[in-house]
N, C-alpha and C positions, 0 to 999 in steps of 0.2 A: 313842486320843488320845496325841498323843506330849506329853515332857516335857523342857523343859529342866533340865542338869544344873547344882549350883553353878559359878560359873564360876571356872573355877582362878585367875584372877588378880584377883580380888576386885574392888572398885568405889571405892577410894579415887580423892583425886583425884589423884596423881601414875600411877595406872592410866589415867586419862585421858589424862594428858600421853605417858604411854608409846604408847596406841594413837594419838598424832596423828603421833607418830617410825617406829610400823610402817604406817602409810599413805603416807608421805615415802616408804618404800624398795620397796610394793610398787603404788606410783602409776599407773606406766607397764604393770606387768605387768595393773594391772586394768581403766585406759582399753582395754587392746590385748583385756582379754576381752568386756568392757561394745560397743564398735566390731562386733569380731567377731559376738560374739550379737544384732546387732542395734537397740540401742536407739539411737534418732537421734530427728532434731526433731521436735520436735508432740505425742511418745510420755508417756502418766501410766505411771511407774514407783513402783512399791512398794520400795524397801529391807529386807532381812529382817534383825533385828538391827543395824540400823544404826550403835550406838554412840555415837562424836561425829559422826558422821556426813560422815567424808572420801569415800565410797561415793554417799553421796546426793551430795554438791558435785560429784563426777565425773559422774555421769549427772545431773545438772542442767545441766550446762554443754553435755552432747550432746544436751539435749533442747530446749534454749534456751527461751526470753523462751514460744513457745506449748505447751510443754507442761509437766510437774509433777512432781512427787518426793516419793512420801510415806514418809519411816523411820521405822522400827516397832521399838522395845525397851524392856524390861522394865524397865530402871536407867533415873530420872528425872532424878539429877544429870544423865548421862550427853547424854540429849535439851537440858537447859537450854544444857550445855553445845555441845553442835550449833544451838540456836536461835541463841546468842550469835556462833558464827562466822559461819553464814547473816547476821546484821544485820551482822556487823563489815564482810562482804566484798560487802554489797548486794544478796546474794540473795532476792528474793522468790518464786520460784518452789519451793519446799521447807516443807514442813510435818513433821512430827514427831508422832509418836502412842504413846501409853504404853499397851503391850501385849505379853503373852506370844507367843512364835513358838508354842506350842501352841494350835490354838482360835481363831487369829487370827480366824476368818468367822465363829467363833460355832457351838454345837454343834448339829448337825443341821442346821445352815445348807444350802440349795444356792444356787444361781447366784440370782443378786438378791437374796436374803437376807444381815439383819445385823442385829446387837444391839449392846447397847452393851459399849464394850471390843473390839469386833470393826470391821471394815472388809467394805464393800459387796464381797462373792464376783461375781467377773466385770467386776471394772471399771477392770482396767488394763492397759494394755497389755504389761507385762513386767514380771517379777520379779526382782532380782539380789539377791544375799548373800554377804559373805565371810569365811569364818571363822567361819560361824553354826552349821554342821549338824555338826562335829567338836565340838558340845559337846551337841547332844542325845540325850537318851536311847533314841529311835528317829529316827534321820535319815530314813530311809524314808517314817516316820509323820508329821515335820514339811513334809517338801518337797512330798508329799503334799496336806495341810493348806495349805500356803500356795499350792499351784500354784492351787486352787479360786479364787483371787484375778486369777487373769490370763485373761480372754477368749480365745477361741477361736481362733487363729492367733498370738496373742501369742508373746514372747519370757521364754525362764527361764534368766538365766546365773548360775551358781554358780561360785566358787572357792572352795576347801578346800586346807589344806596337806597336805603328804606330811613330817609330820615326821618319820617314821622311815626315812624313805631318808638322812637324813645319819649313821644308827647303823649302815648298812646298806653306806655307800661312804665314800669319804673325803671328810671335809668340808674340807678343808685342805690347800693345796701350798703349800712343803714342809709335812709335819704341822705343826701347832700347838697342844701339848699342853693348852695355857690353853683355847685356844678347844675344841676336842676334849673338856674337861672339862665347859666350860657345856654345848656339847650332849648331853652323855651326862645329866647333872643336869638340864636342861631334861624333856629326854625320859620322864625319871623322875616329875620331879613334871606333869608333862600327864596321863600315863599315870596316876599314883595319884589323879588328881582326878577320872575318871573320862571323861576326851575321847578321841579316836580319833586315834590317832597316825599312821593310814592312812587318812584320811577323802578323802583326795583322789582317791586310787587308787580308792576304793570308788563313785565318781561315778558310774561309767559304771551299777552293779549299782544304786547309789540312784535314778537317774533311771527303771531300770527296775520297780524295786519301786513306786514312787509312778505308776505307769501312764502314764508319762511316753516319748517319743520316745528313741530312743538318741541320745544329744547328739554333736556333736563335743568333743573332746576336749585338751588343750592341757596338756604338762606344761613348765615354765619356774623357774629359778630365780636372784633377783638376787647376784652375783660380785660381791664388796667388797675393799678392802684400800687401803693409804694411811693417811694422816692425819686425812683430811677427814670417812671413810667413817661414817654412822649407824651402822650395824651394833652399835659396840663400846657405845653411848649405849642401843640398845636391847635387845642382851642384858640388862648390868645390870639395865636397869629392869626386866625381863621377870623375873630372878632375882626383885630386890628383889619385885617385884607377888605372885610366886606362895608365897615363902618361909613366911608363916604357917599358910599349908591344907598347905607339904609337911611342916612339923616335925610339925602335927597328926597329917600322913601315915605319918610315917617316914622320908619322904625325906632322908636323909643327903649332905654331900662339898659343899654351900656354906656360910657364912654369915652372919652381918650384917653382922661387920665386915670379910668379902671384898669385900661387895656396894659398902660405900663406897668402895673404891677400886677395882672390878671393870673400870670405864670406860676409867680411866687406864691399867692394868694390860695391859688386853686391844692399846689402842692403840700404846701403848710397845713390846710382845713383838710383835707385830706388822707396825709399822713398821721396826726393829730387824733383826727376823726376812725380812721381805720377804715374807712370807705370804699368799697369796690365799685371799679366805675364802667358802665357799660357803653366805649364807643358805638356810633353809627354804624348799625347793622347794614350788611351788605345781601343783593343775591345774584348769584352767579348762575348766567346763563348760558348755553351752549348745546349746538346741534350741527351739522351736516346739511350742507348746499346738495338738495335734489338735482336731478341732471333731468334738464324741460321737457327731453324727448321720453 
């Protein structure tokens, strides 16, 4: 049975506001994987981890008026908070369900089976998630676990970041010490919280571990810089979110009072600088649930 890990940026509610700023900058990178893998109209999609659920609003909108969208996570703020934007923005096709990514169908469940806490194994047409499996403690064992939810030709698209490629090249022309610093600190406290800083790369080996089709495969990353650009808004908050599990961690080289002016800071050196900045790369995975027979 797999487990999710604590999740490094904790559940307050400006962690909220932060993941609605990382959905803004990775919107288009995940309509283009959501398209790609398949999910279109008529289709019930599952959400894995959903969050505030800007995951579920995108495959709501490709599935339109006849088909459904159900997100599935563990923080309850987190779903209120998704139900509240669904009603703001007139969504009715999207529901929300409070449950572990572990065990999702219920244990010893197979196809048709479900308990409570669990969702009916076999009854949706596609699975998508982003950001979910870089935090559990066997991805293999999760993706696994929840593929048991998607019918037999169904679709399963996943994205997962490659946060260790920007440790690995340069994340910045010309450099940019500032920003070069949060990712090194970033990386640090991910890594000591216990998520996979190569969760992305590792796609292709998770979709084979969970008996899953070799997916295709998609690696993309969104290029910022200017005035305007998210980016510097959600660094910070990203800092600010994870700071109290890194001090617990040991992770040293930011801290509080960087983090208040972290935004300003980063835009200023930046703009100044003329710096293009390369967020965390993503890869986008997706294949077709074989039929056992």
């Amino acid at each position: 049975m797999s487990e999710e890990r604590p999740y490094v940026c904790g559940h307050t509610s400006r962690e909220r506001e932060r993941l609605d700023v990382q959905a803004l900058i990775y919107a288009d990178v995940t309509r283009r994987a959501l398209v790609d893998g398949g999910v279109g109209p008529g289709m019930r999609v599952v959400d894995l981890g959903c969050g505030t659920g800007s995951v579920s609003l995108l495959a709501a909108e490709l599935v339109g008026s006849t088909g459904s969208v159900t997100g599935i996570d563990r923080d309850p703020e987190a779903l209120e908070a998704a139900r509240s934007r669904a009603r703001s923005l007139g969504v009715t096709n999207v529901a929300y369900v409070q449950a572990d990514v572990a065990g999702i169908t219920g244990p010893g469940s197979d196809r048709g089976a479900s308990g409570a806490g669990t969702l009916p194994a076999g009854s949706f047409d596609a699975l998508v998630g982003r950001f979910v499996l870089m935090h559990q403690r066997d991805p293999t064992a999760a993706l696994a676990e929840a593929a048991r939810l998607v019918r037999p030709g169904g679709s399963i698209v996943m994205v997962e970041s490659v946060m260790a490629a920007l440790l690995e090249s340069r994340s910045s022309e010309p450099p940019c010490p500032l920003y070069d610093r949060v990712v090194r600190w970033t990386c640090a406290a991910v890594e000591a919280g216990g998520a996979d800083l190569h969760a992305g790369l590792r796609l292709r080996a998770t979709f084979a571990g969970a008996g899953l089709p070799s997916p295709v495969t998609r690696l993309e990353a969104p290029v910022e810089g200017g005035a305007d650009s998210l980016l510097y808004r959600y660094c910070a908050e990203s800092v600010r979110s994870m700071l109290p599990l890194a001090e617990r961690l040991g992770v040293t080289g930011l801290t509080v009072a960087e983090v208040d002016t972290l935004e300003n800071d980063l835009r200023t050196v930046a703009v100044a600088g003329g710096h293009t900045l390369v967020a965390w790369p993503v890869v986008a995975a997706w294949c077709r649930v074989e039929d056992p027979a």
